[in-house]
C-alpha positions, 0 to 999 in steps of 0.5 A, a space after each residue: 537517466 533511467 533512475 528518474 524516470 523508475 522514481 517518477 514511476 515509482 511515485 506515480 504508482 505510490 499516488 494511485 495506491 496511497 490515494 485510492 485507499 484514502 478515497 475508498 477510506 475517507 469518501 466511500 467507507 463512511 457511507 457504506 457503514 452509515 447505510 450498512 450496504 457492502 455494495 458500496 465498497 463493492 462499486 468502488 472496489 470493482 472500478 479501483 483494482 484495474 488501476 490499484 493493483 498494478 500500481 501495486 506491482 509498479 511500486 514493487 518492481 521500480 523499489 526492489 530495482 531502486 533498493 539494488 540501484 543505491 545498495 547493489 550489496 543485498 546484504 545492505 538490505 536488511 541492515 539497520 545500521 544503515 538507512 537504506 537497510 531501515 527504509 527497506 525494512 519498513 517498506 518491506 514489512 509495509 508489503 508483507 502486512 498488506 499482502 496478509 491483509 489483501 489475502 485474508 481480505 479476499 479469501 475470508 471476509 470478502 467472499 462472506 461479505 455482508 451488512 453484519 461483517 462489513 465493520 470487520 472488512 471496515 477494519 482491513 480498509 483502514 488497515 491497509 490505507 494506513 499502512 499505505 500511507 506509512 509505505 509514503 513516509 518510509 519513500 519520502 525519509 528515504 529523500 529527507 531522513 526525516 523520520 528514521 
């Protein structure tokens, strides 16, 4: 019975980061670039990451505890052979570019942010959201093997 409910988790989290990258690169991006204003993206930010960034952390705990449920041989993990191993392998990858891109984000861009660099934060926005739809394609062909 545990296993629905670390889905059910799972996929709640994968909504709240998948979705709020989409609202930040569909609704508030645009307008931020149209007046040139970084406080924008700053307003959303500031309201997003109490919710995004936990629902990050959800999403890693419930996959690596879900990877280990339906293939309990690490070995399993990496294998392409398997559908599992590719799943995993996407998703990971998924992970470790959007660490780089949050690191770099807030460590280079985001500390020297202003209306001359916001195309290149713009960059990581669209990024990482397009990344984060790719982490919902991987979650959903782990299920239907539609894609890979």
């Amino acid at each position: 019975m545990i296993i629905p409910f670390i889905i059910l988790i799972h996929i709640i989290a994968a909504t709240k980061w998948t979705g709020g990258h989409l609202v930040l690169a569909i609704g508030f991006l645009p307008k931020a670039l149209k007046n040139q204003d970084p406080g924008i993206i700053d307003f959303f930010e500031s309201s997003y990451e109490r919710i995004g960034i936990p629902a990050l952390f959800f999403q890693i705990i419930t996959g690596f505890y879900l990877v280990h449920y339906y293939a309990s041989d690490v070995s399993q993990w990496l294998n392409l052979d398997m559908h599992i191993g590719r799943i995993f392998v996407v998703k990971l990858s998924c992970l470790l570019v959007t660490i780089l891109l949050a690191a770099h984000a807030r460590f280079r861009v985001i500390p020297n942010l202003d209306k001359d660099n916001l195309r290149y934060l713009a960059a990581h926005i669209i990024a990482v959201t397009i990344v984060s739809v790719v982490f919902v394609i991987a979650g959903l062909n782990f299920r239907t093997g539609y894609f890979f």
